[in-house]
N, C-alpha and C positions, 0 to 999 in steps of 0.2 A: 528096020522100022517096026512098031509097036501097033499089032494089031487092037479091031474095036477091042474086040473080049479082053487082050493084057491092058487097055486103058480102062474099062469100067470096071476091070479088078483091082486097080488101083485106086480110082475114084473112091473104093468101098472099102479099103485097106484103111483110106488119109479121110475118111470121112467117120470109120470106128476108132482110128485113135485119136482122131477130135473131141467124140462122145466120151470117151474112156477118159480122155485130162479134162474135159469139161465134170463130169460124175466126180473123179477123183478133187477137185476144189470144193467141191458141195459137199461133198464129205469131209474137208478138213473146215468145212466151215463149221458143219454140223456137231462135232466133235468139241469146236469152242464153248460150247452151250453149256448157262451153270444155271440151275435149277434154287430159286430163291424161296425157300420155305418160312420164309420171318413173319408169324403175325397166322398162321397157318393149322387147322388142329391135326396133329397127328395120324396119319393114316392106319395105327395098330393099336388104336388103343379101342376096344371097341364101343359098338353104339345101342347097346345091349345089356342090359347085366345080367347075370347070373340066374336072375327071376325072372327073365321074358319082359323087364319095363325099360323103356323106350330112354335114352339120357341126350337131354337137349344139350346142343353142341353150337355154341356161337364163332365168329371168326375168329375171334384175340383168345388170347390162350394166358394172360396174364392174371393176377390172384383179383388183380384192381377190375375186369372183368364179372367175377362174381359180386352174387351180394347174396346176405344172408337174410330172407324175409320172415324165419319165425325156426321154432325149435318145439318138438315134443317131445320132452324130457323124462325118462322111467326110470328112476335110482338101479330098480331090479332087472328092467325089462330092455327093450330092444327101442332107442333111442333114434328118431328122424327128423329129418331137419329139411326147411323149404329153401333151395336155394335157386335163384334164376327163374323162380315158380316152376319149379320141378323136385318130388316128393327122395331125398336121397338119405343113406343110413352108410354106416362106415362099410367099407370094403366100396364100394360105387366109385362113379368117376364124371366128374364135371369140366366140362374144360381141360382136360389133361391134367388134371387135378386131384388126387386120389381122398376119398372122405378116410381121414383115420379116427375120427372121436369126436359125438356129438357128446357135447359137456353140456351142461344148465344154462349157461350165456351165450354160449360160444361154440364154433365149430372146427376142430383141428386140421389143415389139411395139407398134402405134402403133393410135392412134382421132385422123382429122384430123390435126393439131399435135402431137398432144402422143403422147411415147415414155416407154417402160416395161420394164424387165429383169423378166425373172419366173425364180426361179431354182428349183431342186430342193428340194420341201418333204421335209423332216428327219422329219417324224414327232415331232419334240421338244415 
């Protein structure tokens, strides 16, 4: 016959490998988890530029996000451009956006691969 102490060591045995297959589902639950970054700005690109000025970051990360509100153009000189009401000049970063070339109209800019004109919204 099976004394108290061999029954409340048992109790304590069938009650941690309860715990332990109960933890173990929660972790295969856990493990299904997919992290949806769509729509989202990139967590390395930073918020900072190079000059200590501050780069306003919205939530969409698409070019259709920006808008181009004005251009001051220096044939000779260092070239800046308002965009999102925020003062930016090439090398900078908008929206995951990077400024390559403030032109006289227009403002060049790239994400990766792929390039974009962003021109003077009309108001129309």
């Amino acid at each position: 016959m099976l004394s108290n102490r061999d029954k409340l060591c048992g109790a304590i045995a069938a009650f941690f490998c309860a715990l332990l297959l109960m933890a173990q589902d929660a972790w295969a639950q856990e493990a299904a988890f997919s992290y949806d970054a769509t729509g989202l700005r990139n967590p390395f690109i930073p918020l900072v530029t190079s000059d200590g000025r501050l780069i306003k970051v919205s939530a969409g990360s698409g070019a259709g996000d920006l808008v181009l509100e004005g251009i001051i153009y220096e044939e000779k000189g260092e070239s800046y451009a308002i965009v999102n009401a925020t003062i930016v000049r090439p090398g900078d970063v908008v929206n995951g956006w990077g400024v390559e070339r403030v032109e006289q109209n227009k403002v060049i800019i790239s994400k990766g691969s792929e390039l974009r004109e962003l021109e003077i919204a009309t108001g129309e």
